[in-house]
C-alpha positions in Angstrom: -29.3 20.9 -6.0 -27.4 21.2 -9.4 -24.1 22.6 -7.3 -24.7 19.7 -4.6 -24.6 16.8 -7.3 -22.0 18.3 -9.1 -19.4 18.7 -5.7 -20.7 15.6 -5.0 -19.7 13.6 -8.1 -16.3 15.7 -8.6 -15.7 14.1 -4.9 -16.0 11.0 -6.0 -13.9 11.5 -9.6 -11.1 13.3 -7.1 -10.6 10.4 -4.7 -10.9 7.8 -7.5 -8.2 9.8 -8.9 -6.0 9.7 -6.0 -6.7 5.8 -5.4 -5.3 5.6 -9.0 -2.1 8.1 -8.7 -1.1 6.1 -5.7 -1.4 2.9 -7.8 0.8 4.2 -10.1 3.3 4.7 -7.4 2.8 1.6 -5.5 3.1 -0.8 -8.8 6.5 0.3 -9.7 7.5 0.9 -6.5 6.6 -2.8 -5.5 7.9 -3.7 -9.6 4.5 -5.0 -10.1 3.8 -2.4 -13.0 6.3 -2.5 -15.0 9.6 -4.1 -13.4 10.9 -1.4 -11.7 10.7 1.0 -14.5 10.4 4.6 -13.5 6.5 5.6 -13.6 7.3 8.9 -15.2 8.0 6.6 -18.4 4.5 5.5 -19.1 1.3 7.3 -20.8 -0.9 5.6 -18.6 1.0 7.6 -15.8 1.1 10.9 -17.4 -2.6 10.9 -18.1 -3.3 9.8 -14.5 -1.3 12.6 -13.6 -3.1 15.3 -15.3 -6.7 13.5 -14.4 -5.7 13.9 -10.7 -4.7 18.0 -11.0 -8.0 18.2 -13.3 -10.4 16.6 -10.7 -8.7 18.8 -8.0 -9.1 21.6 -9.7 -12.3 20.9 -11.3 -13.9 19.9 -7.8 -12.6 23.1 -6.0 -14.8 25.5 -8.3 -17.6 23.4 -7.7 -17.3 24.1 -4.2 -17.4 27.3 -4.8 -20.5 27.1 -7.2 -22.0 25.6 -4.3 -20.7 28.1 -1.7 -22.1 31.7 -3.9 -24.8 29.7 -5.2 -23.6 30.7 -8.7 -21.8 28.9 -11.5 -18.2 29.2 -11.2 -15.9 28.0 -13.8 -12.5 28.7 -15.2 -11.6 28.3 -19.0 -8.2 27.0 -17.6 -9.6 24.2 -15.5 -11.5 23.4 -18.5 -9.1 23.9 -21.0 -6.5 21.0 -18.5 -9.7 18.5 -18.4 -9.9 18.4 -22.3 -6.3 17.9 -22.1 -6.9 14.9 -19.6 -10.5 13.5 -21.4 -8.3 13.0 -24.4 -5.7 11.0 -22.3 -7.6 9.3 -20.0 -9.8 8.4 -23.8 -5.8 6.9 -24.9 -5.3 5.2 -22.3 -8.5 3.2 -21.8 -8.3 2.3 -25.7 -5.0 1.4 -25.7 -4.9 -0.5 -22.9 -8.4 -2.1 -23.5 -7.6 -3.2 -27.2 -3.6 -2.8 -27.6 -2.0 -4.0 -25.2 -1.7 -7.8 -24.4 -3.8 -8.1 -21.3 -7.2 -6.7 -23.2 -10.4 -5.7 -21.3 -12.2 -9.3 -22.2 -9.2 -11.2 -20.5 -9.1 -11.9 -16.4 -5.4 -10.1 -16.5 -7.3 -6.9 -17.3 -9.0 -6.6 -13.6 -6.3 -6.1 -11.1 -7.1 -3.6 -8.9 -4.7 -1.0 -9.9 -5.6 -1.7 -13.7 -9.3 -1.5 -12.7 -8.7 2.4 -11.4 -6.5 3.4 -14.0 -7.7 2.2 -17.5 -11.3 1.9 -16.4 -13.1 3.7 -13.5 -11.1 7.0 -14.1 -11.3 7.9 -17.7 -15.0 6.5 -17.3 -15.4 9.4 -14.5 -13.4 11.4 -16.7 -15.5 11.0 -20.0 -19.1 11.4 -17.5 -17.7 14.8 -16.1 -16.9 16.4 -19.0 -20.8 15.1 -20.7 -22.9 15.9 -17.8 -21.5 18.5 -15.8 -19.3 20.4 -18.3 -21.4 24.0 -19.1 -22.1 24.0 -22.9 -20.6 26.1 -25.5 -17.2 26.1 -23.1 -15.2 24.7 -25.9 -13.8 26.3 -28.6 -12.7 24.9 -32.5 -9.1 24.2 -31.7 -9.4 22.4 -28.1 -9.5 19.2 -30.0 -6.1 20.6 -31.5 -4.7 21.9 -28.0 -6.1 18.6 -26.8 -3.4 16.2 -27.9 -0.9 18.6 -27.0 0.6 16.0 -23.8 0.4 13.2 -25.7 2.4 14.8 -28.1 4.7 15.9 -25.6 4.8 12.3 -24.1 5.7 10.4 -27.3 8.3 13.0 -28.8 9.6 12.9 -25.2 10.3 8.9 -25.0 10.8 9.3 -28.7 14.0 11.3 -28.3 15.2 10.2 -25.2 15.4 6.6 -27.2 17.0 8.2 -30.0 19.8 10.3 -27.9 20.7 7.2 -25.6 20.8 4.7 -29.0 23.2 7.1 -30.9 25.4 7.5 -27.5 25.5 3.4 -27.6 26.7 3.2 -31.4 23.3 2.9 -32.4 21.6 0.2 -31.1 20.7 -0.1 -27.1 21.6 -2.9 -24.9 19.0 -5.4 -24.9 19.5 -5.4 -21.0 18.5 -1.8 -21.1 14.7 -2.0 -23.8 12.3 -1.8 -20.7 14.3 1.5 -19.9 14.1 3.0 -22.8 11.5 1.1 -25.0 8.4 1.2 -22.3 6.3 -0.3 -25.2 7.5 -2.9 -27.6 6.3 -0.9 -30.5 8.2 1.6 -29.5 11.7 -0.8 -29.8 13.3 0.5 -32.8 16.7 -2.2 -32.5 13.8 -5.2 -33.3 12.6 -4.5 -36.6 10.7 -1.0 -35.9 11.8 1.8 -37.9 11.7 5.7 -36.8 9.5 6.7 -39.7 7.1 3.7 -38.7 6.6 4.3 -35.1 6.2 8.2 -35.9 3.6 7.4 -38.9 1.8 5.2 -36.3 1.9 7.9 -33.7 0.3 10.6 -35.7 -2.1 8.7 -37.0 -3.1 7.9 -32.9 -3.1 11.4 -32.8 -4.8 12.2 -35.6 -7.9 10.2 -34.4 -7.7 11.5 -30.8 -8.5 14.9 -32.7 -11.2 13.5 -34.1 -12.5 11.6 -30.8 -11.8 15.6 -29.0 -14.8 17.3 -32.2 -17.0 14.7 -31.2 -16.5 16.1 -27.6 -16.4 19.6 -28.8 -19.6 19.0 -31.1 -21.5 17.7 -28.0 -20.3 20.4 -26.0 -21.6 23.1 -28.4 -25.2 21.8 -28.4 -25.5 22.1 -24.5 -27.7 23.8 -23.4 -26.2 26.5 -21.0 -26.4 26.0 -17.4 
């Protein structure tokens, strides 16, 4: 029964998943998420991304569990839905308390918002607490953890950077969305490099302690 509720559930987080990845698509496609702006460009994106390959691969081994009737697990699988709990964690905090349309506002619940700040890291954050086998995680996957949002941010950090010193140091304002897909991220109004990098690490320094709550948990489960 155990195997049955968890391909079951995993079913569910995979197609909410893919409802959300096709969002992603659609609202920049369409220019309703972000005025044409390539998707690749936004965390929210990324961190669907990686949710999508981590339910896939998460609910595949659970069919298998189901099939041999004995657990099956990877320390890979579990290793890329850390990497994706912290994310999906990012993006629903963020997005919920950061950014202009907040979760208490009407703006928040659109449909593709809805799948993509809420239902997914929610399904996200209930995998990883109810069906995750104890004692997976070791002491640095809260380190490893914030390894793609690291990525991410020195990624759009640079790219910025490079394109701003090729335009005699100071972007077009025609061309922020392209290159600044967050206003704090703008650094030609008023934000400075060491600034935005102070504020980034200190993001990242409490998704690390958001992933040892998440590790502490994990470590007093009992086994399955």
């Amino acid at each position: 029964m155990q195997y049955l509720s968890k391909v079951a559930f995993r079913t569910i987080w995979m197609l909410i998943a893919l409802v959300a990845t096709a969002f992603t698509l659609i609202d920049h496609l369409t220019g309703l998420g972000g005025d044409g702006i390539p998707p690749v460009l936004f965390y929210t994106t990324w961190s669907v991304w990686l949710a999508l390959v981590s339910s896939v691969l998460a609910w595949i081994f659970s069919v298998l569990s189901l099939v041999k009737k004995e657990e099956c697990d990877s320390k890979v699988v579990s290793f890329i839905e850390f990497c994706a709990l912290i994310m999906m964690i990012a993006t629903f905090i963020v997005s919920a308390f950061v950014l202009p349309d907040k979760i208490w506002t009407g703006a928040y619940w659109t449909a593709s918002s809805t799948f993509k700040h809420f239902l997914l890291p929610i399904l996200t954050v209930i995998d990883v607490l109810v069906y995750q086998r104890g004692k997976v995680y070791t002491v640095f996957y809260p380190l490893y953890g914030v390894i793609p949002s690291l990525v991410y941010w020195v990624t759009i950090v640079v790219r910025a950077l490079v394109y701003r010193a090729s335009c005699g140091g100071a972007i077009p304002e025609a061309e922020y969305d392209f290159y600044y897909p967050y206003g704090f991220t703008n650094f030609d109004t008023g934000h400075s490099v060491g600034g935005l990098c102070g504020m980034l690490a200190g993001i990242l320094v409490g998704l690390i302690l958001i992933g040892y709550l998440f590790w502490l948990f994990n470590r007093r489960k009992t086994e399955n």
